[in-house]
C-alpha positions in Angstrom: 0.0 0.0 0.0 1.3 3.9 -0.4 1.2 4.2 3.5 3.2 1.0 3.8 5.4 2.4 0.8 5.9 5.9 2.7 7.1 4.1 5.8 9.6 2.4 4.3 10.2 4.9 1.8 14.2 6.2 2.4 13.5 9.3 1.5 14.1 11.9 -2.5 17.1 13.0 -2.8 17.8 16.9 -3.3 17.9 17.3 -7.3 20.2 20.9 -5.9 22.9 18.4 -4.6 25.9 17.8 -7.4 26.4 14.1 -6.2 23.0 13.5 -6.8 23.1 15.3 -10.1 26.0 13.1 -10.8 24.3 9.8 -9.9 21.4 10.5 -12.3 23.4 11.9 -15.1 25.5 8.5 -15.2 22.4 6.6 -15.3 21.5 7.8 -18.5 24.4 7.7 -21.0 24.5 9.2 -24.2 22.8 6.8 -27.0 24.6 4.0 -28.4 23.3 4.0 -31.6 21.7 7.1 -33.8 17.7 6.3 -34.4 16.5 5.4 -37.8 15.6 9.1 -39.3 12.0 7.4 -40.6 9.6 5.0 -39.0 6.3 3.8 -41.1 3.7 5.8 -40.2 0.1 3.8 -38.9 -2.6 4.0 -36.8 -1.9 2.4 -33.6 -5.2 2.3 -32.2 -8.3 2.9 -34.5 -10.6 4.6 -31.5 -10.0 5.9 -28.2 -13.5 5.1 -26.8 -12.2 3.7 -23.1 -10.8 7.1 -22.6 -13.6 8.1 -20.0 -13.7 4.7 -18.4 -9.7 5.1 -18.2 -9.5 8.2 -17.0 -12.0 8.0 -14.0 -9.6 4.9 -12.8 -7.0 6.7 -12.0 -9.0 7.6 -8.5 -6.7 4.5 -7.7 -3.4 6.8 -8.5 -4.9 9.5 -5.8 -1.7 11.0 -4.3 0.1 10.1 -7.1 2.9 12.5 -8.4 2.7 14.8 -11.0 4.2 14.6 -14.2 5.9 17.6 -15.8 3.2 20.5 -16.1 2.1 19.4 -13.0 -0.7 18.0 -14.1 -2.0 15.4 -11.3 -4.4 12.2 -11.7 -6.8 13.9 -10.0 -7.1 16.4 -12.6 -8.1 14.3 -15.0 -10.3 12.2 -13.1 -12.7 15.6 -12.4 -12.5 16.5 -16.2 -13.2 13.1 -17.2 -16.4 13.0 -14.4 -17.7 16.3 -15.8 -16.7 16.4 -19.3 -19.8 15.9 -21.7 -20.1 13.6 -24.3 -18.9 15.8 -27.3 -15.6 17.0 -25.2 -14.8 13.6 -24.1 -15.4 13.1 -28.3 -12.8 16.1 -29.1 -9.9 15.1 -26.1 -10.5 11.2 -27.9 -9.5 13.0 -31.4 -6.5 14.3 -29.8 -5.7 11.8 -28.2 -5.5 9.7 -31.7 -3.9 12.6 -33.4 -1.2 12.4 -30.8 -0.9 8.6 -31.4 -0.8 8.8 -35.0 2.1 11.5 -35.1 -0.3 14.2 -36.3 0.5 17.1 -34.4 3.7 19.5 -34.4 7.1 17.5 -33.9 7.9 20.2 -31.5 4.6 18.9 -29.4 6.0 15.7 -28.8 9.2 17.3 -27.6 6.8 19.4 -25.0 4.5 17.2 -24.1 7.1 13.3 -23.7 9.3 15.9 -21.0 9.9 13.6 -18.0 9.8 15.3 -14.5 12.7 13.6 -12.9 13.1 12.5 -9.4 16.1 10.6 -7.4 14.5 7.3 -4.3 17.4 6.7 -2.2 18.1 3.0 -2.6 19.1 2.7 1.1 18.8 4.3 4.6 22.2 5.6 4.2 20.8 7.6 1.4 24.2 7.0 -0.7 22.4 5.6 -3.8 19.9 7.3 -5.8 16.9 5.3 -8.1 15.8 7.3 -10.7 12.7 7.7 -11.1 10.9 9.1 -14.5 7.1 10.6 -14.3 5.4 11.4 -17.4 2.2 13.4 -18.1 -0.8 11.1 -16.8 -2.4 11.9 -19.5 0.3 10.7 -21.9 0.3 7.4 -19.8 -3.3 7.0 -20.5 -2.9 7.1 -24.1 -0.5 5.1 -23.9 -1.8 2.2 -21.8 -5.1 2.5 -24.0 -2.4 1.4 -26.9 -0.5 -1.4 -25.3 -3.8 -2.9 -23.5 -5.3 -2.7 -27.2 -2.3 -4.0 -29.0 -1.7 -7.0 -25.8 -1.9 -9.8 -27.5 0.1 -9.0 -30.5 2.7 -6.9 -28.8 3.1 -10.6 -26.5 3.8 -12.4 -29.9 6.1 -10.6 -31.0 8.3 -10.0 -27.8 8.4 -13.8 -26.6 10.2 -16.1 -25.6 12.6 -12.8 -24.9 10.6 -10.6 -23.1 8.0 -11.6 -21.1 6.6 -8.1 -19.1 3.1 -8.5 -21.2 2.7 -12.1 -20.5 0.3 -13.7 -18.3 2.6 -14.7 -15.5 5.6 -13.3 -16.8 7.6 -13.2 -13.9 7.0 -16.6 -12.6 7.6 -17.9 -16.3 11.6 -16.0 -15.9 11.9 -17.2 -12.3 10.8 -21.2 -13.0 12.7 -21.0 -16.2 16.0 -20.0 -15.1 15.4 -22.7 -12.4 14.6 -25.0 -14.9 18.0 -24.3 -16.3 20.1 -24.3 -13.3 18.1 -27.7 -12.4 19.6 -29.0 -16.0 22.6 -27.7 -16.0 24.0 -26.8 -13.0 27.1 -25.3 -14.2 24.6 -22.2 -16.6 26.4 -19.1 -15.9 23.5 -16.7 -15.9 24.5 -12.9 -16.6 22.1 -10.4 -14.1 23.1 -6.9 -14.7 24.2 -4.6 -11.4 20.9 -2.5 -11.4 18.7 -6.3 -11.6 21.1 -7.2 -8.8 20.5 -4.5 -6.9 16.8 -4.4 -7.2 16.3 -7.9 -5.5 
């Protein structure tokens, strides 16, 4: 639960403090590789009909943070409660014009900003966690897509990845068991930040 979360919590570090600065900074490298200057452009989604339904469940996320803007779940929960059916019709049109890359390229730049905030890892408060929060609104266009897309985004990313799946965890956990079961000797690579997280 959050209060459970909060009492364990150790603490945000001060985004003002150059070793923190530091920390984060060296989290997030330059990129490795340039990005392909054209994708295929599609429609990701044909309707954004849940988007009333979606929005009035974030009550759930009460408390939440803010993404950059400042714009809270709570927010949208009141406009989505109030909004009458031709809004809720024109913020659904945005919401696909967004998906579909219709708007101003400089839009995207505005609207993807991440407000970013450092978790201690520890009580000692030497490590700090980064921690990304996007626009909630952004977020819900965005889990509209993957929820509507589930099944094929699945396909395609197994046997490697396996966050969409239906028990994905436990499949990782039993399999890498399996292995080490098999063939005692696996050497099995976990990266430092997987390490740490466990």
């Amino acid at each position: 639960s959050k209060a459970v979360a909060l009492i364990t919590s150790n603490g945000v570090a001060n985004l003002d403090d150059p070793h923190t600065r530091a920390q984060l900074e060296a989290k997030h490298p330059p990129r490795g590789s340039q990005i392909q200057p054209s994708v295929i452009k599609d429609t990701p989604v044909q309707h954004l009909r849940g988007l009333r339904a979606a929005l009035i469940s974030l009550k759930s996320k009460k408390g939440s943070s803010p993404g950059a803007g400042g714009c809270r779940a709570e927010f949208l929960v009141a406009l989505a409660e109030t909004m009458d059916a031709d809004k809720m019709q024109q913020l659904e049109e945005f919401g696909l014009m967004y998906l579909r890359s219709d708007l101003p390229p400089w839009f995207y730049q505005v609207l993807l900003s991440t407000r970013m905030v450092g978790l201690y890892k520890d009580i000692q408060q030497e490590g700090v966690r980064p921690l990304g929060i996007r626009h909630p609104l952004v977020r819900t266009f965005h889990r509209l897509t993957i929820s509507s897309n589930r099944q094929e985004l699945i396909s395609f990313l197994e046997p490697q990845q396996l966050a969409l799946s239906l028990g994905g965890c436990n499949k990782l956990y039993f399999g890498v068991r399996l292995l080490l079961e098999v063939r005692p000797l696996s050497l099995i690579h976990i990266s430092e930040p997987t390490r740490r997280r466990g």
